[in-house]
LOLO-326223 format. One record per residue: residue in three letters; y, z, x of N, C-alpha, C in turn. Coordinates in steps of 0.1 Angstrom, whole numbers, padded with zeros to 4 digits, always signed. Each point is the difference from the previous one (the first is absolute). Last residue first. Example, Ala and Ser with C-alpha at 12.3 -4.5 7.8 and 13.67 -1.06 7.14 Angstrom:
// residues 2
SER-0022+0071+0128+0011+0000+0009+0011+0008-0008 ALA-0057-0001+0003+0012+0000-0009+0012+0000+0009 
***
This chain:
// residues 164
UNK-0065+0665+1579+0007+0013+0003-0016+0005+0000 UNK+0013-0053+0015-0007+0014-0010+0002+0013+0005 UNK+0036-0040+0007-0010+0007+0004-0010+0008-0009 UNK+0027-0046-0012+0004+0014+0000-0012+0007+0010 UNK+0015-0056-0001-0009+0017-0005+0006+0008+0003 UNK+0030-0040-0007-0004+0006+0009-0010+0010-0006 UNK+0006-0045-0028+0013+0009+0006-0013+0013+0010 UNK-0005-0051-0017-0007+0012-0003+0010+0006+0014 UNK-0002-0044-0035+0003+0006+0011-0006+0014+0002 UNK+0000-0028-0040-0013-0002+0010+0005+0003+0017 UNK+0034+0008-0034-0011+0005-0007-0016-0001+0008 UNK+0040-0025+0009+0004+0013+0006-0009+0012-0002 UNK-0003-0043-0019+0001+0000+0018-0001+0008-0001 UNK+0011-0010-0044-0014+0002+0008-0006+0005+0012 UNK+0038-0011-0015-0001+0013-0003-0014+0002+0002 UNK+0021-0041+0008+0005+0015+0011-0003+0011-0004 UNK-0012-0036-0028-0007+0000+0009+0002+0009+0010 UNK+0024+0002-0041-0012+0004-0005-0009-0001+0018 UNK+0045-0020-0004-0001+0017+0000-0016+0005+0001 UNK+0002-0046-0001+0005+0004+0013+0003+0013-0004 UNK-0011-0017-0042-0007-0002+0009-0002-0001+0013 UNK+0037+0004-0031-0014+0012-0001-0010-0002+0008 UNK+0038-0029+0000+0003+0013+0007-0010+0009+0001 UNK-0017-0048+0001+0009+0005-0009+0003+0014+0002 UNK-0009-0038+0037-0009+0010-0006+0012+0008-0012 UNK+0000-0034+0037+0006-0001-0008-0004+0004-0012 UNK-0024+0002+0045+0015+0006+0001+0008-0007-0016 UNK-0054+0014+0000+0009-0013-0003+0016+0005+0006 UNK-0037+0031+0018-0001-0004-0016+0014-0012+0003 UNK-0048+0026+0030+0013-0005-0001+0005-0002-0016 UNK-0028+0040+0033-0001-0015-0006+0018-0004-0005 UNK-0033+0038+0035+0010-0005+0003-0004-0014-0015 UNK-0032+0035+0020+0009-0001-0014+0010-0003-0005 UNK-0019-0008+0043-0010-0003-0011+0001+0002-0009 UNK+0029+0017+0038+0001-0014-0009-0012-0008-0010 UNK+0024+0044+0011-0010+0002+0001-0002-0019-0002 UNK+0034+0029+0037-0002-0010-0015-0014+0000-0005 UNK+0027+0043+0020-0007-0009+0003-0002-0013-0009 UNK+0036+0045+0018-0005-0011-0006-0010-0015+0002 UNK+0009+0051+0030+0004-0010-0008-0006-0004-0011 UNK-0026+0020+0044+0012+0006-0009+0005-0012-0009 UNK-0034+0005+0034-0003-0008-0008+0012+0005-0009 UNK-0010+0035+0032-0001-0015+0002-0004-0001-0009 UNK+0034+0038-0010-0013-0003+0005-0001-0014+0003 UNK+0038+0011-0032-0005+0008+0014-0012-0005+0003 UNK+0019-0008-0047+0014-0001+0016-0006+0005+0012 UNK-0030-0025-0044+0011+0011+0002+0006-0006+0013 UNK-0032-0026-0023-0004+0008+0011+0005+0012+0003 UNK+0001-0036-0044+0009+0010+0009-0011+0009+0005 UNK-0006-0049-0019-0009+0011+0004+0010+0005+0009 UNK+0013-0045-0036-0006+0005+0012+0000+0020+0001 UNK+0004-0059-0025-0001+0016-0002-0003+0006+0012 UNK+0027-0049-0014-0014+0008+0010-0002+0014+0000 UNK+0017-0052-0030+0002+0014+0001-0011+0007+0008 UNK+0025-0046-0003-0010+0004+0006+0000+0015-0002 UNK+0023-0048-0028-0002+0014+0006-0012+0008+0002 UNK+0018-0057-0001-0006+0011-0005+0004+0012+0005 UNK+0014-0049+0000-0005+0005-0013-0006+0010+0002 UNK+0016-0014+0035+0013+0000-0004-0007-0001-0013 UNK-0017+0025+0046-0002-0012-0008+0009-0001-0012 UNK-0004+0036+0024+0003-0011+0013-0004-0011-0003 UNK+0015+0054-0018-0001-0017-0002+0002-0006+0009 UNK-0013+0053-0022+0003-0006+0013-0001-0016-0006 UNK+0000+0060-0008-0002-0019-0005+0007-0009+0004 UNK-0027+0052+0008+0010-0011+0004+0000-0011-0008 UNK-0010+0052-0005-0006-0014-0002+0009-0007+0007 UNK-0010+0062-0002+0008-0013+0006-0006-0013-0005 UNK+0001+0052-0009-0009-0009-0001+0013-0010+0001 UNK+0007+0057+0011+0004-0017-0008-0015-0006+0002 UNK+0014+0042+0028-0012+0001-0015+0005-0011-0006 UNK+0032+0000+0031-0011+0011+0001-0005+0002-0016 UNK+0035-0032+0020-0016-0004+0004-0012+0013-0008 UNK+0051+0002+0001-0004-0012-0013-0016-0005+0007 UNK+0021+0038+0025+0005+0002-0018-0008-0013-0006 UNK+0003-0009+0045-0016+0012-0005+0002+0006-0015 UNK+0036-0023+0028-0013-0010-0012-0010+0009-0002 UNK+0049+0024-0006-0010-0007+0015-0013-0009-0007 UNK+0039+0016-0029+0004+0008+0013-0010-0005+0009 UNK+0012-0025-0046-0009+0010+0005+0005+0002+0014 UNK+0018-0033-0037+0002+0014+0000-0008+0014+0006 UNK+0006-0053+0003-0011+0007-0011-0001+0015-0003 UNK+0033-0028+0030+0002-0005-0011-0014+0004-0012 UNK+0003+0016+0047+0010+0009-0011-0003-0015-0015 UNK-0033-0009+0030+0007+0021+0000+0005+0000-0011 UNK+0000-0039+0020-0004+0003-0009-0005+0009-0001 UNK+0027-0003+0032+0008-0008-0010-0010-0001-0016 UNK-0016+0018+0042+0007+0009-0008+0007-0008-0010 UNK-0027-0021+0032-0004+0011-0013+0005+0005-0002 UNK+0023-0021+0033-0007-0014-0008-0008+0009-0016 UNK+0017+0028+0038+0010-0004-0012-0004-0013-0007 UNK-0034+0021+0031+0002+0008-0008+0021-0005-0005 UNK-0021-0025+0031-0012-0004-0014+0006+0014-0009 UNK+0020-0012+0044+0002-0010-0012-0006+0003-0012 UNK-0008+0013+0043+0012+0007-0003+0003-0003-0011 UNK-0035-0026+0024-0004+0010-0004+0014+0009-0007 UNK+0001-0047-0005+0003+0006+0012-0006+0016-0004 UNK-0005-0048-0031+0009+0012+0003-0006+0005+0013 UNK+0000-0052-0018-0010+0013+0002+0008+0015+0009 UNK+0017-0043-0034+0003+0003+0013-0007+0014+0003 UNK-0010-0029-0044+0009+0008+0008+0001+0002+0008 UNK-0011-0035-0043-0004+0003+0013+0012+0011+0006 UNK-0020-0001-0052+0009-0001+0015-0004+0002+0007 UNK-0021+0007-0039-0008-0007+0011+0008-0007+0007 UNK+0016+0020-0049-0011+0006+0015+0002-0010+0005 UNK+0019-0004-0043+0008+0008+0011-0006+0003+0013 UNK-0024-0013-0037+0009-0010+0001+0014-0001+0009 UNK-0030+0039-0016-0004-0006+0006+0007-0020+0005 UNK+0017+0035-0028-0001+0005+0014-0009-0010+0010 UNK+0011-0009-0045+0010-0001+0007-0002+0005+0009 UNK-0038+0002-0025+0008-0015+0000+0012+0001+0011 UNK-0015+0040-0016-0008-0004+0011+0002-0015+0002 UNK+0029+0023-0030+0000+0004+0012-0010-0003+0008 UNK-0006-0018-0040+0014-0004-0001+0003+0011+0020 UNK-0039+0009-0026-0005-0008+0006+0017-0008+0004 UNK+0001+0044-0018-0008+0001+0005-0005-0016+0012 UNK+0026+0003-0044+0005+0008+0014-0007-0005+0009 UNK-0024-0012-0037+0013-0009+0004+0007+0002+0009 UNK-0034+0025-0014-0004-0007+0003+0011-0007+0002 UNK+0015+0047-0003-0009-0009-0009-0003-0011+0009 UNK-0001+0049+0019+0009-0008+0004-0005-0009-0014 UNK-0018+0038+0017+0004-0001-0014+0006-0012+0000 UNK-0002+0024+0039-0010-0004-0001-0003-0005-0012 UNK+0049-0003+0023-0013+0010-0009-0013-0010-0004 UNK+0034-0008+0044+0000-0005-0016-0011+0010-0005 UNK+0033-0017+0045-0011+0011-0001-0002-0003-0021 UNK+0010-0034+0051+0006+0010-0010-0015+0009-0009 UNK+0021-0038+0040-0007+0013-0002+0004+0002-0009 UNK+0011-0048+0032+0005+0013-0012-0016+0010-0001 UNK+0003-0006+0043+0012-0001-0011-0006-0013-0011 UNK-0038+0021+0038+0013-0003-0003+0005+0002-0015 UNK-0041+0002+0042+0004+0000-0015+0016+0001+0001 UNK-0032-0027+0029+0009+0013+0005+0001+0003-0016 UNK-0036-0035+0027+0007+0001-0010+0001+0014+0002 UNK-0005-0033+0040-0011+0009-0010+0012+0005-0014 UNK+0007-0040+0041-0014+0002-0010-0004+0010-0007 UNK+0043-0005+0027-0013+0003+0014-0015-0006-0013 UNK+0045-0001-0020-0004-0012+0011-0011+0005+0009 UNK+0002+0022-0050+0005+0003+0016-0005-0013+0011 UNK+0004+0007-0062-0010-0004+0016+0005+0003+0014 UNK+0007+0026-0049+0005-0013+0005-0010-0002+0018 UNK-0003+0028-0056-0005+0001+0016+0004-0015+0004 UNK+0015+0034-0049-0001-0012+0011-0004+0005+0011 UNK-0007+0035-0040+0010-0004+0008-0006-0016+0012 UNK-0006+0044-0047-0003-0012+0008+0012-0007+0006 UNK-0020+0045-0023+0006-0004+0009-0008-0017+0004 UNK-0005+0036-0048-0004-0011+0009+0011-0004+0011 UNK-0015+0049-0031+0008-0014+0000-0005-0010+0011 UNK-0017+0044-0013+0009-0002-0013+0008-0009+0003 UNK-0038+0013+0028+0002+0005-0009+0005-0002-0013 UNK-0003-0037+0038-0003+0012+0004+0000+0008-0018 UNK-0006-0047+0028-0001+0004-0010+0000+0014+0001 UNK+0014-0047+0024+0001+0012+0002-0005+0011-0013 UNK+0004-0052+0026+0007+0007-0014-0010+0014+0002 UNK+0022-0044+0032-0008+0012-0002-0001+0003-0017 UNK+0010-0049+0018+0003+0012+0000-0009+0006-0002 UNK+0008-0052+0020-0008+0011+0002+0011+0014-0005 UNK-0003-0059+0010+0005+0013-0004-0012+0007-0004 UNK+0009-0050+0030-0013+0013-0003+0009+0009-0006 UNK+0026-0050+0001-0010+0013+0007-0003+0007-0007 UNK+0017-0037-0016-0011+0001+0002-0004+0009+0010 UNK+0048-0010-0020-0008+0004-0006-0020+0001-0001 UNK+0033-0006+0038+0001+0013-0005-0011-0001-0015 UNK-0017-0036+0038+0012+0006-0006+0004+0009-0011 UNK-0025-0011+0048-0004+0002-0014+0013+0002-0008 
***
């Protein structure tokens, strides 16, 4: 397949008072790694920002990479670690709402909301909800790809809280 027709895929990350988003490249074993570039932006971000970094990030994903070695995976995350300014992914996982948007067709984007499980227990993690999963034009005017990630992250649903 060639570069401009593979599968991309980034995160975006919705936490309190900003947004982490960051590339996921494919691992010759098949599964996708997150990755470089990363970056971190206010949750205030304008529509033009805002979709100008996910344009570029994602246009950046869905390298092929050489499937890391267990020893591997904590400097592969750290590089985006540091370039989002957080000390562990549980900093940028904990209490966030996560969307993916994602291209495996070359007129569209796939935005996928999904259900923090949290960090512990079975069934932990991020889940996709994909029934809430829709699409919008990849040549979507900036408002309109901000407006949809914003969406995402809105029909995401960040970790319960316990009842006290």
């Amino acid at each position: 397949m060639p570069s401009s027709e593979r599968p991309k895929r980034i995160a975006v990350y919705g936490r309190r008072n900003d947004l982490v988003i960051h590339a996921w490249h494919i691992a010759d074993a098949g599964f996708w790694l997150a990755g470089l570039p990363a970056i971190q932006v206010s949750a205030d971000a304008t529509a033009t920002e805002l979709s100008g970094i996910i344009r570029d990030v994602l246009a950046r994903s869905g390298t092929p990479v050489r499937t890391p070695g267990p020893d591997d995976y904590p400097r592969r995350l750290k590089a985006v670690l540091d370039a989002v300014g957080a000390k562990s992914w549980s900093e940028i996982e904990r209490n966030s709402r996560l969307c993916f948007v994602g291209q495996e067709k070359p007129a569209e984007l796939r935005i996928v909301p999904t259900r923090n499980a949290g960090g512990r227990g079975p069934g932990r993690g991020f889940h996709d909800l994909d029934s809430l999963a829709f699409t919008i034009p990849a040549d979507a005017f900036d408002e309109v790809l901000a407006a949809g990630v914003r969406r995402g992250l809105e029909l995401s649903q960040a970790k319960s809280s316990k009842a006290r």
